[in-house]
C-alpha positions as CSV (number, residue, x, y, z in Angstrom):
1,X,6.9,-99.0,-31.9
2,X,10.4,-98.4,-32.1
3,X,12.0,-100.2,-29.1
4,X,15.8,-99.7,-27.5
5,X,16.7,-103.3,-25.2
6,X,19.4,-103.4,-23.6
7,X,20.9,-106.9,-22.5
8,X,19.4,-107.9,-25.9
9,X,21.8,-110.9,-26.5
10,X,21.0,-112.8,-23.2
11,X,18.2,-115.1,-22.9
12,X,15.3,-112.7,-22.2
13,X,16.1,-109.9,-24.6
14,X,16.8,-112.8,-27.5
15,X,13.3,-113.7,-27.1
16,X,11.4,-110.7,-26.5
17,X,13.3,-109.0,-29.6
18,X,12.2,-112.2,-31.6
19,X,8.7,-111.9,-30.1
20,X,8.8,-108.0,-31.3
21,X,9.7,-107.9,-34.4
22,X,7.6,-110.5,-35.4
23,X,4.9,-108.0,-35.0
24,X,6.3,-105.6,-36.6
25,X,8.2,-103.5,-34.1
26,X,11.6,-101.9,-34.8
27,X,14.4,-103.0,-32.5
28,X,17.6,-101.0,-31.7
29,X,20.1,-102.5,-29.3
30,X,22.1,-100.9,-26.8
31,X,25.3,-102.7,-26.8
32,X,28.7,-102.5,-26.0
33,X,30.5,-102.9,-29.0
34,X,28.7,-102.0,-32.6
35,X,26.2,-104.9,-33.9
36,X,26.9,-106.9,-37.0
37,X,23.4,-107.8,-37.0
38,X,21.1,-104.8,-36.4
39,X,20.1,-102.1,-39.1
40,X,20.5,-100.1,-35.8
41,X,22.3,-99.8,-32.0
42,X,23.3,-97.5,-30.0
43,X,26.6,-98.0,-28.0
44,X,27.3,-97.6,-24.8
45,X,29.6,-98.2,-21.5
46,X,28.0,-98.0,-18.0
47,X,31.2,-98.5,-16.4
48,X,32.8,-95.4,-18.4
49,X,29.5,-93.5,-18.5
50,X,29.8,-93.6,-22.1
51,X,26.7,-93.5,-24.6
52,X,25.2,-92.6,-27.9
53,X,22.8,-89.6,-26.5
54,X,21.3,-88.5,-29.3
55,X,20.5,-92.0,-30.8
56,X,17.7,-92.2,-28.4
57,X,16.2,-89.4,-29.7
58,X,12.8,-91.2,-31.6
59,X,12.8,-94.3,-29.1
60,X,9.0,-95.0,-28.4
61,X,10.1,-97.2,-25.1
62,X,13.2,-98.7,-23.7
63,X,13.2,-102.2,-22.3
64,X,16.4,-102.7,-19.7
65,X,17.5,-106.0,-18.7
66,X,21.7,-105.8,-18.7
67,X,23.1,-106.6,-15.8
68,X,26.2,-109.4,-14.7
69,X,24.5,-112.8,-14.2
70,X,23.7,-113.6,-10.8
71,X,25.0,-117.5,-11.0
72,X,28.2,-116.9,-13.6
73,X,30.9,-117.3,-10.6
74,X,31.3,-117.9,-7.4
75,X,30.8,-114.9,-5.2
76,X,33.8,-113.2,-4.6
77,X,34.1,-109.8,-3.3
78,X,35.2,-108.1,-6.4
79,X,32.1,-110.5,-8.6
80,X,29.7,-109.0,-6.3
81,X,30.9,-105.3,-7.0
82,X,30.2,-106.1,-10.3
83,X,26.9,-107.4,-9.8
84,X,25.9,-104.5,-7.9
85,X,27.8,-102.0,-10.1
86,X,26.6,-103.3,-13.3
87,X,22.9,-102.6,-12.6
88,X,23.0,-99.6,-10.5
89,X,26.0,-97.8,-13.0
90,X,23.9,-98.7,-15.8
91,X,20.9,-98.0,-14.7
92,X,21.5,-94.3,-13.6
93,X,23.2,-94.0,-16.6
94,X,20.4,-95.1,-19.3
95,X,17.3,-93.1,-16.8
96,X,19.7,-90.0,-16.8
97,X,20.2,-90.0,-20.2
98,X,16.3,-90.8,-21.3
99,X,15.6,-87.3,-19.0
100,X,17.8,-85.9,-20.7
101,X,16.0,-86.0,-24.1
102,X,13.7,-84.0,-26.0
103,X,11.5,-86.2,-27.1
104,X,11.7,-88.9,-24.4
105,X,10.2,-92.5,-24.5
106,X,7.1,-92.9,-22.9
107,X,8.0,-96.2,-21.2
108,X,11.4,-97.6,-19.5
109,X,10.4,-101.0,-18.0
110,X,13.2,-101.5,-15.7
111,X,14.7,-104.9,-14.7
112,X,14.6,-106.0,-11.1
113,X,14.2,-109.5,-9.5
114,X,12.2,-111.0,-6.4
115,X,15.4,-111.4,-4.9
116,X,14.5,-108.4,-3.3
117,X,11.7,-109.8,-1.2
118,X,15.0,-111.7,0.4
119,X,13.7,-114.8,2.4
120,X,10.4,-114.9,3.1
121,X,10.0,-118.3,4.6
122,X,6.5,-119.3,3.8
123,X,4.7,-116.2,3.8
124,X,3.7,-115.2,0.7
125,X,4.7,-112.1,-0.6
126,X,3.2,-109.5,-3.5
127,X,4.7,-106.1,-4.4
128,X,3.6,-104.4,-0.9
129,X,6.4,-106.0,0.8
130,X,9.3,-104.5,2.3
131,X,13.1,-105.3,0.7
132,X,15.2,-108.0,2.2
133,X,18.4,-108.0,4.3
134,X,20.9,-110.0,2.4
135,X,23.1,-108.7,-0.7
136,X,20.3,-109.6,-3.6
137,X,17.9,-107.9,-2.0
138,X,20.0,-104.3,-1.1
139,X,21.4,-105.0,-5.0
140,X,17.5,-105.0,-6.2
141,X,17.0,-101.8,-3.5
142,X,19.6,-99.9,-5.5
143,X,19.1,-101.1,-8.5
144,X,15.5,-99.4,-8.8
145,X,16.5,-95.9,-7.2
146,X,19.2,-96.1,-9.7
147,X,15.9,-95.0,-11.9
148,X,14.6,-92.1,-10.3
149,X,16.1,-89.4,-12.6
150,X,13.7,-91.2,-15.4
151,X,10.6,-91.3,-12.6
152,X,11.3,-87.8,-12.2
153,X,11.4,-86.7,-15.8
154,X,7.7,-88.1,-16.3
155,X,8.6,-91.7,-17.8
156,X,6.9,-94.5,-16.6
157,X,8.9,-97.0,-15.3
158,X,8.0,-100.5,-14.1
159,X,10.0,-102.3,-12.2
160,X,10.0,-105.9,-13.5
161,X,10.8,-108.0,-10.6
162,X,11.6,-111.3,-11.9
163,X,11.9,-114.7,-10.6
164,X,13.6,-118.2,-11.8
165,X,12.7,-118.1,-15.6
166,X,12.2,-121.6,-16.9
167,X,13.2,-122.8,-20.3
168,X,15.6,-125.3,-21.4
169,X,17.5,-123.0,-23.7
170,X,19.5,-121.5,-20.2
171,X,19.1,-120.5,-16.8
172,X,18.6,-122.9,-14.0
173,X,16.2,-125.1,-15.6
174,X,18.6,-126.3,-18.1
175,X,21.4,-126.6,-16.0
176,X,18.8,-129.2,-14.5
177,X,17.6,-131.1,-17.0
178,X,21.1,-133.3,-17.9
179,X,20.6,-134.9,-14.1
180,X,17.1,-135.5,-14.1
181,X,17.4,-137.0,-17.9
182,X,19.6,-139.7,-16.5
183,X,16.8,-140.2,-13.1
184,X,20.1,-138.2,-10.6
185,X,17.5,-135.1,-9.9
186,X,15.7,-134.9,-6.3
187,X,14.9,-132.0,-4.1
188,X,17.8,-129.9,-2.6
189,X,18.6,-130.2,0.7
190,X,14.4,-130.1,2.9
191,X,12.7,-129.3,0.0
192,X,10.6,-127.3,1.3
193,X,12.1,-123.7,0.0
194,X,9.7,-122.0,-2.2
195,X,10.4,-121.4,-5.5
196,X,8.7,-118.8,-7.8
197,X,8.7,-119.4,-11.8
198,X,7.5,-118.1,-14.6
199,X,8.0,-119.4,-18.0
200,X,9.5,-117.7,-20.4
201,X,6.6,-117.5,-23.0
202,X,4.8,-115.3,-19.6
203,X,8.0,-113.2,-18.8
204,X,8.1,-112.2,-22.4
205,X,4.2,-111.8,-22.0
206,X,5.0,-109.6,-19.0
207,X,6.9,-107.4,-20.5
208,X,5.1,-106.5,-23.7
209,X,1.8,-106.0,-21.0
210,X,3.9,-104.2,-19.0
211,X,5.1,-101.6,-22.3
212,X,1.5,-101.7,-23.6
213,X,-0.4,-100.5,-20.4
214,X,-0.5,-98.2,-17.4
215,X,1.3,-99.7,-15.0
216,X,4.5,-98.1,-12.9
217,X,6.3,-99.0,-9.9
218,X,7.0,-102.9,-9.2
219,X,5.3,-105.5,-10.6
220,X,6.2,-109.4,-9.8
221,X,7.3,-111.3,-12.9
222,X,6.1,-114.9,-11.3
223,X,3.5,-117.1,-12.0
224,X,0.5,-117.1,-9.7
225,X,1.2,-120.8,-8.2
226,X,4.8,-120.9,-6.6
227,X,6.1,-124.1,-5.6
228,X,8.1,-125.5,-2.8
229,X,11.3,-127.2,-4.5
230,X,10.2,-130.6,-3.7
231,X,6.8,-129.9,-5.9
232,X,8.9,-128.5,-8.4
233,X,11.6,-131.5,-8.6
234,X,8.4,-134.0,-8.5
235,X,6.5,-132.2,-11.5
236,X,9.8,-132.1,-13.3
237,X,10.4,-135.9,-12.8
238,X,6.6,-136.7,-13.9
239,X,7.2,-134.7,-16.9
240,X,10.3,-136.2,-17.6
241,X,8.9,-139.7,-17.1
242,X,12.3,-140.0,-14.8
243,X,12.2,-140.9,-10.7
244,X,13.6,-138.0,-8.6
245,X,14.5,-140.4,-5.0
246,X,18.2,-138.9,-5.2
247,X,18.0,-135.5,-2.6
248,X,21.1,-132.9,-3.1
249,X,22.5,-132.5,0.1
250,X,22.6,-128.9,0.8
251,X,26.4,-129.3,1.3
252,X,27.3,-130.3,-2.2
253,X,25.8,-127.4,-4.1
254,X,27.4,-124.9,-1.3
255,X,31.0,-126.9,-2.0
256,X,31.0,-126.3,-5.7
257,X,29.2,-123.0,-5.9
258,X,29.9,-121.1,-2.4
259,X,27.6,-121.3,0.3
260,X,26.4,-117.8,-0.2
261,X,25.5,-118.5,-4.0
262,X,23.7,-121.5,-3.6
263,X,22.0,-120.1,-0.7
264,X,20.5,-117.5,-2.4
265,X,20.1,-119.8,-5.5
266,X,18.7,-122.8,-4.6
267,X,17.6,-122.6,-1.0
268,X,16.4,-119.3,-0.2
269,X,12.8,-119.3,0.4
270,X,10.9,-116.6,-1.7
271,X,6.8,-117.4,-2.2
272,X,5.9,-114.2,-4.4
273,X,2.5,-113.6,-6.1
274,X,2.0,-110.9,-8.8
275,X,-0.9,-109.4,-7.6
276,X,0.2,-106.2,-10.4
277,X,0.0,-108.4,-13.2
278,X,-3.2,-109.9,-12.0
279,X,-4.9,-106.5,-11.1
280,X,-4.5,-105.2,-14.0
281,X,-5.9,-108.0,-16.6
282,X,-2.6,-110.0,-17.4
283,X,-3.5,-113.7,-18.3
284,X,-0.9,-116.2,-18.1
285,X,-0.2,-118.7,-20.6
286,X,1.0,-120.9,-17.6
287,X,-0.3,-120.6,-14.8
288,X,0.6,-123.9,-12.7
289,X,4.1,-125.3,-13.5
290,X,2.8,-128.4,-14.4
291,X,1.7,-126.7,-17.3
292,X,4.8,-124.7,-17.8
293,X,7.1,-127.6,-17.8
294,X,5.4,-129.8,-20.3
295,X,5.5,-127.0,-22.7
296,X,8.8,-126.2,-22.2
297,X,9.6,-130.0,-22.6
298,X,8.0,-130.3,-25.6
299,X,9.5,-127.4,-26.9
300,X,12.5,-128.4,-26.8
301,X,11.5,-132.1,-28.1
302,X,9.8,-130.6,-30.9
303,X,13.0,-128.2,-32.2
């Protein structure tokens, strides 16, 4: 297939365009500025409304995962504009343009988060569940009407709703790993805030299930078994061979990062299964986190 990603420098695209093309799909990213490294791109500029039409003319599917980072500053106002803005703008602007084709692509999987589900104290949650109250979740609510023009035009669109992706090459994990390496990790504040995962090898998994069969609508990027965070920080110590008897107060992380960041960070409580995955035949490659963090440990050992 011929496959358009945008976001395809950040740490999912990177490793679903490696995981690809190693089977023999064609990539083309959609990118800001023209690629030095790609036989083929197609420029655009959600915040201009500016994009290369035509060039998606002969796309078999589109993958789209750009969007600010959540974590990359403290929330201010004008950051959180740009959070919103950066995935509803360029949202409506890729599904509008994909309708507008000829000869559209068959498939938009269309990035999301479980951040959506807001807090959900200790009731689990699948994709039935209503939206949230708090900004992620009315950012995730907009985000995936920002689609409709797509839906409406006959693509199939999955919404992938992901949670905290775990590898050591970047995201929360590896910001992690340095204070549990020297024995300083322990739960954050009680602990008991559940935390849904999925390893990278599965979200990249998700996503080439999710292009490669029938699904539409949302479907939850997590593994089946969430955690609370003090099960995570305890299987992260065992597989680190490294004691985790130090908790974070909730206080410091709030100090250096803004208390509504690191709420919805680190101590939100969001239990989410992904009974779409699981109904439709998806078999994850870790399925406990046990499992998921020694083979992202030894991943990293080994390279």
């Amino acid at each position: 297939m011929k496959i358009a990603i945008t976001g395809a420098s950040g740490l999912i695209g990177r490793s679903l365009s490696t995981s690809l093309a190693a089977d023999g799909h064609q990539i083309v990213p959609v990118v800001r500025r023209p690629s030095s490294t790609a036989a083929e791109s197609i420029e655009w500029n959600p915040v201009t409304g500016e994009i290369e039409a035509s060039k998606f003319e002969g796309i078999d599917a589109v993958v789209h995962l750009a969007g600010a980072g959540i974590g990359d500053h403290r929330w201010s106002d004008s950051y959180k504009r740009e959070i919103l803005e950066s995935r509803t703008k360029g949202t409506a602007l890729l599904a509008s343009t994909l309708a507008s084709l000829n000869t559209p692509p068959s498939v938009m999987v269309s990035g999301s988060a479980i951040g959506y589900y807001g807090d959900t104290g200790d009731t689990a949650v699948d994709e039935t569940a209503p939206a949230g109250d708090d900004f992620l979740a009315s950012v995730c609510v907009d985000w995936e009407a920002a689609a409709a023009p797509a839906i409406e035009a006959g693509i199939r669109v999955p919404f992938l709703r992901t949670g905290i992706v775990l590898t050591s090459a970047g995201g929360a994990l590896a910001k992690m790993l340095p204070l549990f390496r020297f024995g300083l990790g322990g739960r954050m504040g009680s602990g008991k805030q559940w935390w849904s995962w999925i390893s990278l090898a599965d979200e990249i998994g998700a996503i080439r299930w999710l292009l490669e069969n029938d699904i539409s609508g949302p479907v939850n990027a997590t593994a089946p078994n969430p955690v609370t965070n003090r099960e995570f920080t305890k299987a992260l110590g065992q597989a680190m061979h490294r004691p985790t008897v130090a908790p974070v107060p909730s206080f410091g992380p709030k100090l250096l990062m803004g208390a509504e960041l690191a709420d919805a960070l680190l101590f939100t409580s969001t239990r989410v299964l992904p009974r779409a995955l699981e109904a439709s035949g998806y078999s994850f490659a870790h399925p406990t986190i046990d499992l998921a963090l020694r083979d992202v440990l030894t991943t990293k050992a080994a390279a």
